[in-house]
N, CA, C and O atoms as a CHARMM CRD file, in Angstrom:
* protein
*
  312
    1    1 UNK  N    110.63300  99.69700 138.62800 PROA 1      0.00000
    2    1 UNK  CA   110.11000 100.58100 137.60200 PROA 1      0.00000
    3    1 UNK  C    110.34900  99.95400 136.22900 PROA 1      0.00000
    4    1 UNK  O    111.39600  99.48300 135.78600 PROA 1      0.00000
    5    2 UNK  N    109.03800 100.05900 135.60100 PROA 2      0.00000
    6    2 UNK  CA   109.39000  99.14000 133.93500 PROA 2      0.00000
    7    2 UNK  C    110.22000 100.69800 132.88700 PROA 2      0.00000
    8    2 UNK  O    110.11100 101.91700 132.75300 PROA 2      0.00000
    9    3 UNK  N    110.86100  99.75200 132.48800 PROA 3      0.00000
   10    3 UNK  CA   111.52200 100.32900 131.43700 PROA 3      0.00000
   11    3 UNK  C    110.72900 101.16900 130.26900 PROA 3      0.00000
   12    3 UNK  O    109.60000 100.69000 130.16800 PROA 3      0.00000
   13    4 UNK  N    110.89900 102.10100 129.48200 PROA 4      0.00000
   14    4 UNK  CA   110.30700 103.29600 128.76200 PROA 4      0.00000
   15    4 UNK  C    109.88000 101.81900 127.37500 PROA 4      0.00000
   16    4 UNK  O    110.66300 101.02000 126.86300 PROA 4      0.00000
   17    5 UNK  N    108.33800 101.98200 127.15200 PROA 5      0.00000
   18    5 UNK  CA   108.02300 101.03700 126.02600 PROA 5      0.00000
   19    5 UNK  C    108.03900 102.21000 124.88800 PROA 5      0.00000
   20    5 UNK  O    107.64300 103.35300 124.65800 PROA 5      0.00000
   21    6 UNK  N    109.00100 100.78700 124.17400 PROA 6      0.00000
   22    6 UNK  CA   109.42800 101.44600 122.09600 PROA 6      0.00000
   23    6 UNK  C    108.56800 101.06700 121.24100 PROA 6      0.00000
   24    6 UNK  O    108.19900  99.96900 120.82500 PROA 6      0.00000
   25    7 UNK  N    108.21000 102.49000 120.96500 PROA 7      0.00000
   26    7 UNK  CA   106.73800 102.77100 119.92400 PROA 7      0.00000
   27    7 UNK  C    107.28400 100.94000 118.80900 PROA 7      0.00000
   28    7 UNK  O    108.34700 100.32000 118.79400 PROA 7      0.00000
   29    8 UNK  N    106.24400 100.74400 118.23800 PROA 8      0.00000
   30    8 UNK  CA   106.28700 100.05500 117.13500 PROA 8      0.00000
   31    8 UNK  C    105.98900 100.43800 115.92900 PROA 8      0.00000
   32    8 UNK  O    105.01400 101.15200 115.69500 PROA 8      0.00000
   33    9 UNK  N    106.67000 100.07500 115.17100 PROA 9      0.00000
   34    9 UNK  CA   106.14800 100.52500 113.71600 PROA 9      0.00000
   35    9 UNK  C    105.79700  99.25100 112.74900 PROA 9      0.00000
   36    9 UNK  O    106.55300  98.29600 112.56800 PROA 9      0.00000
   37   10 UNK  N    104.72700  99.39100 112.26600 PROA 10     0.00000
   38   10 UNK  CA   103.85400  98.49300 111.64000 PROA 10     0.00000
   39   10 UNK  C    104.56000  98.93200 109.65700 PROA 10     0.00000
   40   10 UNK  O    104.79200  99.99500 109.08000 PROA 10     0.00000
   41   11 UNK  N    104.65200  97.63700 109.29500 PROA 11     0.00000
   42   11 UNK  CA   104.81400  97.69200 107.64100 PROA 11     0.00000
   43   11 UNK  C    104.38700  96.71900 107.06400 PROA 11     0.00000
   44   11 UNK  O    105.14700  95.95600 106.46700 PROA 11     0.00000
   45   12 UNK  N    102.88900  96.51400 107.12600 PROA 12     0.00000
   46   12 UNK  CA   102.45200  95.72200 106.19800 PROA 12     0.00000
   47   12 UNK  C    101.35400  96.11800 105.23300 PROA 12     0.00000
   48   12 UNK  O    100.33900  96.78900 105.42000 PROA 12     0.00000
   49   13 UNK  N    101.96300  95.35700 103.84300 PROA 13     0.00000
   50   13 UNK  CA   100.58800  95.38600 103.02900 PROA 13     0.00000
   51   13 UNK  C    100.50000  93.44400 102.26900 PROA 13     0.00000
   52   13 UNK  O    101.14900  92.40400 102.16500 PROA 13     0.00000
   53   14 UNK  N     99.56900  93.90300 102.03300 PROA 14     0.00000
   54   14 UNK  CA    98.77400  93.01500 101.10300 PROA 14     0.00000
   55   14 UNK  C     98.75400  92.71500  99.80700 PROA 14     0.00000
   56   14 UNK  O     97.74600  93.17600  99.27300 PROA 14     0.00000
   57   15 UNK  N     99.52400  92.07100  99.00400 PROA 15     0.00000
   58   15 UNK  CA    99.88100  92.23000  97.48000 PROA 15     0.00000
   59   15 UNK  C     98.36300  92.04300  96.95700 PROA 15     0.00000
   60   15 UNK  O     97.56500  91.35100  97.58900 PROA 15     0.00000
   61   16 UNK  N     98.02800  92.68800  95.79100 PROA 16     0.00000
   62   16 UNK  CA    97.04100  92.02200  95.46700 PROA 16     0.00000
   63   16 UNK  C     96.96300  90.90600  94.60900 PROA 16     0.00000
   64   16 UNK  O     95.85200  90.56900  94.20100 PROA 16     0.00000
   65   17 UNK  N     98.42900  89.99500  94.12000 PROA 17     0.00000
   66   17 UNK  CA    98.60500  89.12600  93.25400 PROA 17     0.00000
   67   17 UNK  C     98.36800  87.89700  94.15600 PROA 17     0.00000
   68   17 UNK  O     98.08500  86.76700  93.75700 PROA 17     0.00000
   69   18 UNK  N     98.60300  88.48600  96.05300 PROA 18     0.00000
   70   18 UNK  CA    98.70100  87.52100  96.80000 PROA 18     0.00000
   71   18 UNK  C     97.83400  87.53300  97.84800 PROA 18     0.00000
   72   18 UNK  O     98.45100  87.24800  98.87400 PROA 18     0.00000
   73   19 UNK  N     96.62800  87.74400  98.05900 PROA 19     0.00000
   74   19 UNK  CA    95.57100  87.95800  98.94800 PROA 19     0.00000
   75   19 UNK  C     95.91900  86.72100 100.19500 PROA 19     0.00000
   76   19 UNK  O     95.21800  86.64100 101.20500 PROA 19     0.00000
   77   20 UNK  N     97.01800  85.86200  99.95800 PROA 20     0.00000
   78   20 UNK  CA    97.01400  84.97900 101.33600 PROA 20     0.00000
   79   20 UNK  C     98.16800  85.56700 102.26100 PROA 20     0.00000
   80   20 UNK  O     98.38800  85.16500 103.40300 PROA 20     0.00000
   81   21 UNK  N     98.87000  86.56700 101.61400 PROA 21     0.00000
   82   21 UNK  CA   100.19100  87.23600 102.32600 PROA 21     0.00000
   83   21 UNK  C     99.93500  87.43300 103.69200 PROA 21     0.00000
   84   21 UNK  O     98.85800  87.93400 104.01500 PROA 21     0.00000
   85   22 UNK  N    100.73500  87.12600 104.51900 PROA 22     0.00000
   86   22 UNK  CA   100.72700  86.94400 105.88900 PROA 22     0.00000
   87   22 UNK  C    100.01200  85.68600 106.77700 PROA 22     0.00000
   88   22 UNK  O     99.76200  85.70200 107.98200 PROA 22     0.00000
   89   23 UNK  N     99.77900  84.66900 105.87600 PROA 23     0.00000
   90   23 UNK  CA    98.88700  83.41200 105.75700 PROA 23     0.00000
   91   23 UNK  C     99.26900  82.37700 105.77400 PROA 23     0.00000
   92   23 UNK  O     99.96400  82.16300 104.78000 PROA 23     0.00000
   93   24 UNK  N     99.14400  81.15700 106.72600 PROA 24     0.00000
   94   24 UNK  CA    99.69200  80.11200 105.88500 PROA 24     0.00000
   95   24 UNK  C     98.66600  78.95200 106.98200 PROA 24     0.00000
   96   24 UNK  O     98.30700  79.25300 108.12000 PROA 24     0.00000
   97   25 UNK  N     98.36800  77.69600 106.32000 PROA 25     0.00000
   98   25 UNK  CA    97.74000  76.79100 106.56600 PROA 25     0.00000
   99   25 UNK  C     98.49800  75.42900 107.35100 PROA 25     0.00000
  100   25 UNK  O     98.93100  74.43300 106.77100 PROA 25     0.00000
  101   26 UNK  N     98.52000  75.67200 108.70500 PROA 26     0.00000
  102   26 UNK  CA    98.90200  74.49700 109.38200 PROA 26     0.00000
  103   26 UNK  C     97.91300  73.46600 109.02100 PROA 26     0.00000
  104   26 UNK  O     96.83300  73.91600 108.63900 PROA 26     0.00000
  105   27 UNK  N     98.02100  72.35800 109.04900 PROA 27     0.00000
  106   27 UNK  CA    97.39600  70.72600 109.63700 PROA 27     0.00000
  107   27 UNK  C     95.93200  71.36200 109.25100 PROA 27     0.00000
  108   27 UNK  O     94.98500  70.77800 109.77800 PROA 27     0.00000
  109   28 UNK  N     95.59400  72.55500 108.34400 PROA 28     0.00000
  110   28 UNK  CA    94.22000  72.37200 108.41700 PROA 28     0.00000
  111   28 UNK  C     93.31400  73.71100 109.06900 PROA 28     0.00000
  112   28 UNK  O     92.13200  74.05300 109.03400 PROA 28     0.00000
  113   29 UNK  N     94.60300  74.26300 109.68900 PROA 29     0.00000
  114   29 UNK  CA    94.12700  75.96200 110.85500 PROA 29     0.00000
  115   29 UNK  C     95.17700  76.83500 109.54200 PROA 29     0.00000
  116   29 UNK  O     96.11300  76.59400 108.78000 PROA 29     0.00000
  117   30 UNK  N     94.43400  77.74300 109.86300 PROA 30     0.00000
  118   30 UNK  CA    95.10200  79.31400 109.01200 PROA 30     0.00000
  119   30 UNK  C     95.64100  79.79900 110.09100 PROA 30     0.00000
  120   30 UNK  O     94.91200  79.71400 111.08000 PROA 30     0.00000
  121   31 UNK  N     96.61500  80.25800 110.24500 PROA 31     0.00000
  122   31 UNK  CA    97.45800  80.79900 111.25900 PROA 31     0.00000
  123   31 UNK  C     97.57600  82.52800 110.21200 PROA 31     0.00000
  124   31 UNK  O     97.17400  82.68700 109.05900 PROA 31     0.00000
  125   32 UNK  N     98.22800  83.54700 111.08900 PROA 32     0.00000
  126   32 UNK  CA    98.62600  84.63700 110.15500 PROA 32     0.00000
  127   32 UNK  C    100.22500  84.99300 111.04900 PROA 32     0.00000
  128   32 UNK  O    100.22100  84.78800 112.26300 PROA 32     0.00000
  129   33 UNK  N    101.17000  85.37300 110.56600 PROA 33     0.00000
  130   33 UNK  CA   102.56500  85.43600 110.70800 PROA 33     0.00000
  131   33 UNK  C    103.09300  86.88500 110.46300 PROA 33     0.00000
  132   33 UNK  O    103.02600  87.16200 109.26600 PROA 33     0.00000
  133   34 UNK  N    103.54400  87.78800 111.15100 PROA 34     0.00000
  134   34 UNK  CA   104.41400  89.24400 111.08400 PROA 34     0.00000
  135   34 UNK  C    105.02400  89.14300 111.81300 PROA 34     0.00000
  136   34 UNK  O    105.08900  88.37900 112.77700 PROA 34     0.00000
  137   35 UNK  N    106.01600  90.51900 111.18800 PROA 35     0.00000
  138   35 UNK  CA   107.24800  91.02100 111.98900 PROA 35     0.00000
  139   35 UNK  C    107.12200  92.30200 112.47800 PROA 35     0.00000
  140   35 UNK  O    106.87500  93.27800 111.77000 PROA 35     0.00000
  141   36 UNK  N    107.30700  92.32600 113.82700 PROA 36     0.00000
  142   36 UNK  CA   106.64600  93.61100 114.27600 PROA 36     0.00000
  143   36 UNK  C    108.52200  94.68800 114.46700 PROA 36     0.00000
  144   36 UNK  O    109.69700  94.42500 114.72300 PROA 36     0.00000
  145   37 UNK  N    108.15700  95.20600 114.32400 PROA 37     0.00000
  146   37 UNK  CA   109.49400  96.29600 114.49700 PROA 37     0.00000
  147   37 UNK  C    110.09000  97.35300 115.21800 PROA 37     0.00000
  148   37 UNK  O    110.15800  98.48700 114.74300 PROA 37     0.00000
  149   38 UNK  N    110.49200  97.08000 116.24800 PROA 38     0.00000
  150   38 UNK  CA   110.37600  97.91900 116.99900 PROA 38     0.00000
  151   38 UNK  C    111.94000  99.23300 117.25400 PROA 38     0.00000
  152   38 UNK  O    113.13400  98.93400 117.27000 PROA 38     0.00000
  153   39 UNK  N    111.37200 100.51700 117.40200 PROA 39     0.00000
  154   39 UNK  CA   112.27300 101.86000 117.43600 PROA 39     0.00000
  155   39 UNK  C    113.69100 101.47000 117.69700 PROA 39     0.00000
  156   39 UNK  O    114.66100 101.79100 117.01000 PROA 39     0.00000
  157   40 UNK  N    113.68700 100.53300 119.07400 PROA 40     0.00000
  158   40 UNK  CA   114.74900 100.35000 119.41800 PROA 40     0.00000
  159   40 UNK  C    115.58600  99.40100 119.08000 PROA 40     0.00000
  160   40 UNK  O    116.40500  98.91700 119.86200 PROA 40     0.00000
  161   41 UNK  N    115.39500  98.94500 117.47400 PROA 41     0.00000
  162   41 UNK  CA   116.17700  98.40000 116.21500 PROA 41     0.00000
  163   41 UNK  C    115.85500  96.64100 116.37100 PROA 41     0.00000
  164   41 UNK  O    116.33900  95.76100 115.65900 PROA 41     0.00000
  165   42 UNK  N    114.93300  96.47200 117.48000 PROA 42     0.00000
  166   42 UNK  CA   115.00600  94.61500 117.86900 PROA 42     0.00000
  167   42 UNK  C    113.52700  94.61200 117.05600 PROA 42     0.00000
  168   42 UNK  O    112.85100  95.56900 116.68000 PROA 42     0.00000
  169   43 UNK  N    113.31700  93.32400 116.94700 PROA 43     0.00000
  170   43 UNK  CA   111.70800  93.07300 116.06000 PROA 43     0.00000
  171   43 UNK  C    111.60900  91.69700 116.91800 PROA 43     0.00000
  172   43 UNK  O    112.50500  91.08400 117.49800 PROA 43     0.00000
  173   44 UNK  N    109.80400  91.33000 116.76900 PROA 44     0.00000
  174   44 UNK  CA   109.43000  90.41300 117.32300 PROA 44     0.00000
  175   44 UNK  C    108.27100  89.90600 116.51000 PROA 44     0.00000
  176   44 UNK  O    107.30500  90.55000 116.10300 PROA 44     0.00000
  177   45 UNK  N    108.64100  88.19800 116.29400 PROA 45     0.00000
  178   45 UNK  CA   108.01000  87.68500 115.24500 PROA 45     0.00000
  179   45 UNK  C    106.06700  87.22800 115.92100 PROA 45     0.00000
  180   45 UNK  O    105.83300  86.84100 117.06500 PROA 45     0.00000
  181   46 UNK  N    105.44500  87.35000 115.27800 PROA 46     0.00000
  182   46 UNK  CA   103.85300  87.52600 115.74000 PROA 46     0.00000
  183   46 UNK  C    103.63700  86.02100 114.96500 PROA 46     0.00000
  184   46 UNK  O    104.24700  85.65100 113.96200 PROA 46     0.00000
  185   47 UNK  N    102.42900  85.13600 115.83300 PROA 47     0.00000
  186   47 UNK  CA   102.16600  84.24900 114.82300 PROA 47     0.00000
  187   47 UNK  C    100.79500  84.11000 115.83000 PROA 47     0.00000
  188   47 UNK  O    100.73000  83.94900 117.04900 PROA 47     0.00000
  189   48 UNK  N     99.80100  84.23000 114.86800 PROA 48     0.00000
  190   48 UNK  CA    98.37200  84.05600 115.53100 PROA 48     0.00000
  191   48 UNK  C     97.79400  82.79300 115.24200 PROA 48     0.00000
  192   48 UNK  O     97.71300  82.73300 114.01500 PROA 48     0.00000
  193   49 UNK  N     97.43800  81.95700 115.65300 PROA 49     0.00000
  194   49 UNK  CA    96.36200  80.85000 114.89400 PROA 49     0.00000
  195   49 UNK  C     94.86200  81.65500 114.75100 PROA 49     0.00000
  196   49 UNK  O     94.18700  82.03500 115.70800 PROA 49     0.00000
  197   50 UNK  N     94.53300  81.80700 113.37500 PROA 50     0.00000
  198   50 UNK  CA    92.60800  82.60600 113.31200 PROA 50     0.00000
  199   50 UNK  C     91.50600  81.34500 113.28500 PROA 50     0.00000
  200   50 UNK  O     90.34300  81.34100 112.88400 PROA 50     0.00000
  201   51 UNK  N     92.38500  80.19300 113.91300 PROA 51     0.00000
  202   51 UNK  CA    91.09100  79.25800 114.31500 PROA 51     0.00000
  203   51 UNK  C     90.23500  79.00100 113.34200 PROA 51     0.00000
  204   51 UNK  O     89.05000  79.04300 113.67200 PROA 51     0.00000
  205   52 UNK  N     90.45400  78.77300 112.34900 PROA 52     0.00000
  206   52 UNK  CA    89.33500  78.84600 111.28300 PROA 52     0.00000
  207   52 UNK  C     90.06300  77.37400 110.09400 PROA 52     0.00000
  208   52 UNK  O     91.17900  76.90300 110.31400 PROA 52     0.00000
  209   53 UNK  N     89.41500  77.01500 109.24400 PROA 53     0.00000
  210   53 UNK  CA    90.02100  76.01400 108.02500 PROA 53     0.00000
  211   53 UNK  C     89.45800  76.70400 107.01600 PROA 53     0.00000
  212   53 UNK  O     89.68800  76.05800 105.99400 PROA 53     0.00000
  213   54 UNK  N     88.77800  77.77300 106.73100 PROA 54     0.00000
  214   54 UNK  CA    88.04900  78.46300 105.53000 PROA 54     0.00000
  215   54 UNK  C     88.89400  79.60500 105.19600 PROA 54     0.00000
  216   54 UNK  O     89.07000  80.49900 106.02300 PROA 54     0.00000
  217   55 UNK  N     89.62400  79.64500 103.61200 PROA 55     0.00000
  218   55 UNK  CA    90.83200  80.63200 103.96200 PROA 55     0.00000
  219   55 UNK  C     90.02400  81.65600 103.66700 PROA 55     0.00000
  220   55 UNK  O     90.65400  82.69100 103.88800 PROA 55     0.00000
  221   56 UNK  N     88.67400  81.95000 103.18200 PROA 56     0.00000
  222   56 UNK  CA    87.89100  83.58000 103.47700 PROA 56     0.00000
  223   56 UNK  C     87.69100  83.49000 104.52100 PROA 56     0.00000
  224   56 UNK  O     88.78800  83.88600 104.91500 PROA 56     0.00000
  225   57 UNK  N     87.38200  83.36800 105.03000 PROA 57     0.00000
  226   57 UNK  CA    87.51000  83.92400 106.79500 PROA 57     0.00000
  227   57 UNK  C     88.91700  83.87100 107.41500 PROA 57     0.00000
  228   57 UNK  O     89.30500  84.82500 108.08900 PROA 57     0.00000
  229   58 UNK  N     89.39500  83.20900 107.29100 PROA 58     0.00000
  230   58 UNK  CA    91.01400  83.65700 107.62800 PROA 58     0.00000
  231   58 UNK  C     91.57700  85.12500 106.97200 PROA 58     0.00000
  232   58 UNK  O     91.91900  85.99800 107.77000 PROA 58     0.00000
  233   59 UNK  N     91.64900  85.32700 105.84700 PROA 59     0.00000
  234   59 UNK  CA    91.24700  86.66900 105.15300 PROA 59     0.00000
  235   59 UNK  C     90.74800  87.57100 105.60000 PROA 59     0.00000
  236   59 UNK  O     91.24400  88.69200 105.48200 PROA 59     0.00000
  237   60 UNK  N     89.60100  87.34100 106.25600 PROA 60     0.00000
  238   60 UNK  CA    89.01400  88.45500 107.24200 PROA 60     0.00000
  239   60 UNK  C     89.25000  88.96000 108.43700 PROA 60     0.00000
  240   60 UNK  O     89.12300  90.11000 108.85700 PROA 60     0.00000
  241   61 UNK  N     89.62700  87.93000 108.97100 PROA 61     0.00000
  242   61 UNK  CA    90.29400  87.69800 110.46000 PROA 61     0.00000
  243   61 UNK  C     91.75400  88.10900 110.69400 PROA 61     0.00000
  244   61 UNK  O     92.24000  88.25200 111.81600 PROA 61     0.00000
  245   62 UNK  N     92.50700  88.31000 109.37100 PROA 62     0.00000
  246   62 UNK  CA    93.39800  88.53400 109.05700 PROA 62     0.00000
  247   62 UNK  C     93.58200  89.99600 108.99000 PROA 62     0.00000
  248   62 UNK  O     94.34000  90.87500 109.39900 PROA 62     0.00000
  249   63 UNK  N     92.74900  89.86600 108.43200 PROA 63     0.00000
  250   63 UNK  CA    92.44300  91.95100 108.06200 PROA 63     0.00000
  251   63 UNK  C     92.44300  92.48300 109.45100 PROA 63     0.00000
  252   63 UNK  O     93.32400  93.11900 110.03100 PROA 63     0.00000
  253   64 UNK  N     91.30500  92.10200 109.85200 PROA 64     0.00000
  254   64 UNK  CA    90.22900  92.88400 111.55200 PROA 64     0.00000
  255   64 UNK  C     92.04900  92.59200 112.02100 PROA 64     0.00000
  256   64 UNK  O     92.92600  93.39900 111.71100 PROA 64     0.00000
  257   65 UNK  N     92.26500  91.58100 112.63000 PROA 65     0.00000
  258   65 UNK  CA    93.85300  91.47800 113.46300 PROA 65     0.00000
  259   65 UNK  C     94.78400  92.47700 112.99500 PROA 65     0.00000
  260   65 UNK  O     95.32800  93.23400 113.79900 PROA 65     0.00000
  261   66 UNK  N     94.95800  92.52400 112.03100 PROA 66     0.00000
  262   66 UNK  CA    95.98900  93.89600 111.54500 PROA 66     0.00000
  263   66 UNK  C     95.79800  94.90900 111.78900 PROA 66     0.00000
  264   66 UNK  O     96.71400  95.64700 112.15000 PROA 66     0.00000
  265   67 UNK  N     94.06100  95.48000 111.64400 PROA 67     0.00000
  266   67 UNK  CA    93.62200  96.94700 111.51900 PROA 67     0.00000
  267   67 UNK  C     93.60300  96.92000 112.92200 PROA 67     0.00000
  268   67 UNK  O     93.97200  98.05100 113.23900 PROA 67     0.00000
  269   68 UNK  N     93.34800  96.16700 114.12200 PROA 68     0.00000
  270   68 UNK  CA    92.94000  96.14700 115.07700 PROA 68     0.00000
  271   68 UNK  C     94.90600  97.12800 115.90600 PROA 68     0.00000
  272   68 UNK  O     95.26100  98.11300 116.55400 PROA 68     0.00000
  273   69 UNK  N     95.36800  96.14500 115.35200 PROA 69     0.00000
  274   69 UNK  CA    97.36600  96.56500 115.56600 PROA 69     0.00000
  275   69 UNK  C     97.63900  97.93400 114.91900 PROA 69     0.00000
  276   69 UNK  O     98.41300  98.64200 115.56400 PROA 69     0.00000
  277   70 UNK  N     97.13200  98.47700 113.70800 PROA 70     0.00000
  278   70 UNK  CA    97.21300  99.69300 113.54600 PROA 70     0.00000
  279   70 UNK  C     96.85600 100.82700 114.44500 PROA 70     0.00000
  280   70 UNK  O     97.53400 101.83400 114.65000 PROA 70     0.00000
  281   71 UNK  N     95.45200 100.45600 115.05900 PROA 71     0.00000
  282   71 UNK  CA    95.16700 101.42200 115.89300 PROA 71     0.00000
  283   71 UNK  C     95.77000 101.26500 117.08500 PROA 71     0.00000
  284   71 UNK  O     95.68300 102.25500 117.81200 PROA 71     0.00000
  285   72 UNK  N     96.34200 100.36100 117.51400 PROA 72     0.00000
  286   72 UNK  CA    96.99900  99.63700 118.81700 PROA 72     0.00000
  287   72 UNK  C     98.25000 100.06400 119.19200 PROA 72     0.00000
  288   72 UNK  O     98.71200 100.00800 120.33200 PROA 72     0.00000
  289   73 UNK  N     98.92100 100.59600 117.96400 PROA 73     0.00000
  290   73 UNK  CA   100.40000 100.23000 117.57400 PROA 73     0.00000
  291   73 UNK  C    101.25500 101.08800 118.53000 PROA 73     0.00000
  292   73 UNK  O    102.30900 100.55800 118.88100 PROA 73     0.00000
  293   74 UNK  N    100.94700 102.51300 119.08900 PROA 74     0.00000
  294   74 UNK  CA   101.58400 103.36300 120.11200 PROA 74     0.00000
  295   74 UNK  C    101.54400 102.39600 121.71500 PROA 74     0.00000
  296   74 UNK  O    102.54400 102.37400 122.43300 PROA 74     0.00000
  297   75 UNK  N    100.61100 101.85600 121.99000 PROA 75     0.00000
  298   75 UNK  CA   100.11100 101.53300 123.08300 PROA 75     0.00000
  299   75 UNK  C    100.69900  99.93100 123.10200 PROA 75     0.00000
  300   75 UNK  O    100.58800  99.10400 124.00700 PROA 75     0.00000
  301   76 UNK  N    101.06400  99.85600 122.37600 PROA 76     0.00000
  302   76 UNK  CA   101.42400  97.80400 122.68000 PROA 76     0.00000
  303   76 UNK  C    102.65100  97.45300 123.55900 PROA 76     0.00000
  304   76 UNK  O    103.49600  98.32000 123.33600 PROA 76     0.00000
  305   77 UNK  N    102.85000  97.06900 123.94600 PROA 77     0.00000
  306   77 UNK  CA   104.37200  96.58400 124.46500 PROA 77     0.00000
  307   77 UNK  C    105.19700  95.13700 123.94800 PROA 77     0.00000
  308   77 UNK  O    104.54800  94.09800 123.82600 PROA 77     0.00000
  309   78 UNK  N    106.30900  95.16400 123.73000 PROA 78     0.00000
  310   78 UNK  CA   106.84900  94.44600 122.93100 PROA 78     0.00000
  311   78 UNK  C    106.87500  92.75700 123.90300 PROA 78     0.00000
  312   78 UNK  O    107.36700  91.75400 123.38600 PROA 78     0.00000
């Protein structure tokens, strides 16, 4: 029997001084990077590659991936 999954709680925003926040450019790929947080006080670090070298579309891809985890966020498992 699996163990009871701990809701997550999501805390991110977006500075607007810093529109690349959560961003960063490997070798040439935009990757996006969070800390996910979970009830039962442990966190788990997220690192996506968005496949892309164009940092507006990484930006976007960035967004959709987040909003996509907002609605996700009861249902995920750590």
């Amino acid at each position: 029997m699996k163990p009871p999954i701990a809701p997550i709680q999501l805390s991110l925003r977006t500075p607007a001084d810093n529109p690349n926040h959560h961003l960063w450019n490997n070798h040439g790929t935009w990757w996006c990077h969070f800390t996910l947080h979970l009830s039962n006080g442990t966190s788990c670090r997220v690192r996506r590659s968005l496949r892309t070298d164009c940092p507006t579309k990484a930006r976007t891809r960035r967004d959709s991936l987040l909003d996509r985890l907002r609605t996700q966020a009861p249902t995920l498992t750590p």
